[in-house]
Each structure stands twice: as structure tokens, then as C-alpha cells.
N, C-alpha and C positions, 0 to 999 in steps of 0.2 A: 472777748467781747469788749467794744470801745464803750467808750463813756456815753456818746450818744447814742448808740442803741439801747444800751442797758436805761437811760436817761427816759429815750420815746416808749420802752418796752413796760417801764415801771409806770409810765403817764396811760399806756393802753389798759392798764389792770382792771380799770374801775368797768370798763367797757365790755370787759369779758363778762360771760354769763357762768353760775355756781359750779364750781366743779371744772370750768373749761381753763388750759393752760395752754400756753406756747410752744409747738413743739419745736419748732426751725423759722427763721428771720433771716430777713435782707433790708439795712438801713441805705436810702439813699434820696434821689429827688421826686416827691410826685406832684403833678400837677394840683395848685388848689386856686378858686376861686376870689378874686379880690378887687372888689369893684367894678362888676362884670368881665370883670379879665383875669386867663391863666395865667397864675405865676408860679413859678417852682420852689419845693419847701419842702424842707427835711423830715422826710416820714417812714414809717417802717410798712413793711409787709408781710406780715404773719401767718402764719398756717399753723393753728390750733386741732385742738383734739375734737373740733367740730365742725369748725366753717375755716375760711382764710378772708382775711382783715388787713383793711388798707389803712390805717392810723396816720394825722397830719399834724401837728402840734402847730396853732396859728396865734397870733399875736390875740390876746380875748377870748382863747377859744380853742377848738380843735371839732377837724373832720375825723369822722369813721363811717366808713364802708363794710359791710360783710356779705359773704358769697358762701353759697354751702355745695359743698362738693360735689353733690350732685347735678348742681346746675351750669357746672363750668362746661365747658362747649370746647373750648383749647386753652393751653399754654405755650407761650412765646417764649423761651428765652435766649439772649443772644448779646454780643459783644461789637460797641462802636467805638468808634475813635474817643467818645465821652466815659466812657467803660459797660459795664454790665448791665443790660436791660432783664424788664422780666414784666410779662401784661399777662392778665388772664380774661379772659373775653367767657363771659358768662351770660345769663339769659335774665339774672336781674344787674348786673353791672360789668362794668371794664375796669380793673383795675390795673394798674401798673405805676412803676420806679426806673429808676434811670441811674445811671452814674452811682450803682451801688457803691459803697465805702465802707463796708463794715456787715458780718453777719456771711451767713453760708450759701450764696442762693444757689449751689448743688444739692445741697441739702434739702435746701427749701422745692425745689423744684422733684426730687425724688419724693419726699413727702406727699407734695401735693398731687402727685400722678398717680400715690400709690393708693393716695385717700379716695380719688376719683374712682379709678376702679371700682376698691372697695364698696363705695356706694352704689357701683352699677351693680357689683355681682349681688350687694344686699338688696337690689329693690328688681332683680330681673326674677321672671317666675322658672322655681324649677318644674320639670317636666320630669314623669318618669322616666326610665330608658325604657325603649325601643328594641324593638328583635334587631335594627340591624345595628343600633349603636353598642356604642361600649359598655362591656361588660359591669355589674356593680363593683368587684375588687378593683379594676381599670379606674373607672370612675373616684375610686375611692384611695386609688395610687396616685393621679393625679392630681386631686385636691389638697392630697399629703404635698407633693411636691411644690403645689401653690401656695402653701403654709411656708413650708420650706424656703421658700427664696422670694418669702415677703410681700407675695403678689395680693393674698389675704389675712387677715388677722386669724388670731384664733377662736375667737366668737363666731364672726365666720365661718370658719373649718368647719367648727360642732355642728353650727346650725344645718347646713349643705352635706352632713355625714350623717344627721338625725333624718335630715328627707331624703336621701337617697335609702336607710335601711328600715325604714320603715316599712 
């Protein structure tokens, strides 16, 4: 990790709420506000153990944005001639960086897709099975599996293996 990540990541601290930490980061350009005009400023992009946060460090001051995983709608990310992009298009904001320089944004980008999920599979109603669906052990092989290769946590798991044997 470079100086100015670790530099913007120690300046976002104060802005996290109890308990929440940084899981994966992307330092680079986002646009900020200056005089009614966009101008780009060295910010990070974080994906926390509860939302994802757009942090600006500005001269007097500093922006922050947060987004909770469950309201993201997409993730963009993708490579220009400027280097590595990353927006996240959500239903209370847009965030995005530009010209990444520092930090993992594969990481960050696996995180945050896995986070998303996660939120859908926690707030989607389970439904019993059905005569023609799948079996409870099926059911209960599959969500192994899902645990497995990270698609949900393990609170998760428990939770979705408590209402299915019920």
C-alpha cells in the first residue's frame, strides 16, 4: 500500500461508523466540487464491512459519499488509456475514480459484488420448497456450496439452513 492510500484511508477513519473497517481500496482521481465546477482530486474508494465510500480529501475540508450494498444497481469497471476506472451507479448515489494508482480494485470489485449479493440473498424472502422443487438435502447441498466458493457468508449459510429445517 503507497503512502497516499494509507495517507486518505487514515483521513476516512473518523467517517466510519463503530465497529466498521476497510475491507479492499482503490486510490485515484474522483471528481469533486469547486466553485461550481468539477475538478479531479485524489480520493479513495472503499468497500467496508457495511456500505462502500467514496472519501475526497479537499483543500479546508473533505467529501464523503456512502452507498449500502444493497442499493447498488451496477458496477462498472474497466481500463482507459488514463488507466483503471471503477463507478458504482446506485439508487442513492454514483460513485466513481479514475486513473487508479494505488490499492486492489480486483479486489475491491470482488468484494463489492460479493457484498451485493449478500445483501440480496439476506433481504430476499425464503419460501418453502415446493413438491416440484428441490429437495431439502439439494437445497442444503447447495447453499453448502455457496458458502463454499464465497457467494455467502456464514451467518448467511446458518441463517437460510435454520429456515429451510425448520
Amino acid at each position: 500500500m503507497g503512502k497516499k492510500l494509507e495517507k486518505l484511508l487514515s483521513q476516512l477513519q473518523p467517517h466510519l461508523e463503530p465497529g466498521e473497517h476497510v475491507v479492499a481500496s482503490a486510490c485515484g482521481l474522483a471528481e469533486s466540487e469547486v466553485f461550481h465546477q468539477s475538478v479531479p482530486r485524489l480520493g479513495v474508494l472503499a468497500a467496508t464491512t457495511g456500505r462502500v465510500v467514496l472519501f475526497v480529501k479537499k483543500l479546508g475540508g473533505d467529501e464523503f459519499q456512502a452507498v449500502s450494498y444493497g442499493s447498488i444497481g451496477s458496477v462498472e469497471a474497466g481500463r482507459t488509456v488514463g488507466g483503471k476506472n471503477f463507478k458504482i451507479h446506485s439508487t442513492e448515489h454514483t460513485l466513481s475514480i479514475r486513473g487508479i494508482v494505488d490499492g486492489d480494485p480486483a479486489e475491491l470489485e470482488r468484494i463489492i459484488r460479493m457484498r451485493m449479493h449478500q445483501a440480496t440473498v439476506a433481504h430476499a424472502p425464503v419460501q418453502a420448497p415446493q413438491a416440484a422443487g428441490p429437495s431439502i438435502p439439494e437445497q442444503l447441498a447447495q447453499l453448502g456450496q455457496m458458502r463454499q466458493n464465497g457467494t455467502i457468508d456464514e451467518a448467511t449459510y446458518r441463517a437460510a439452513v435454520a429456515k429451510i429445517t425448520q
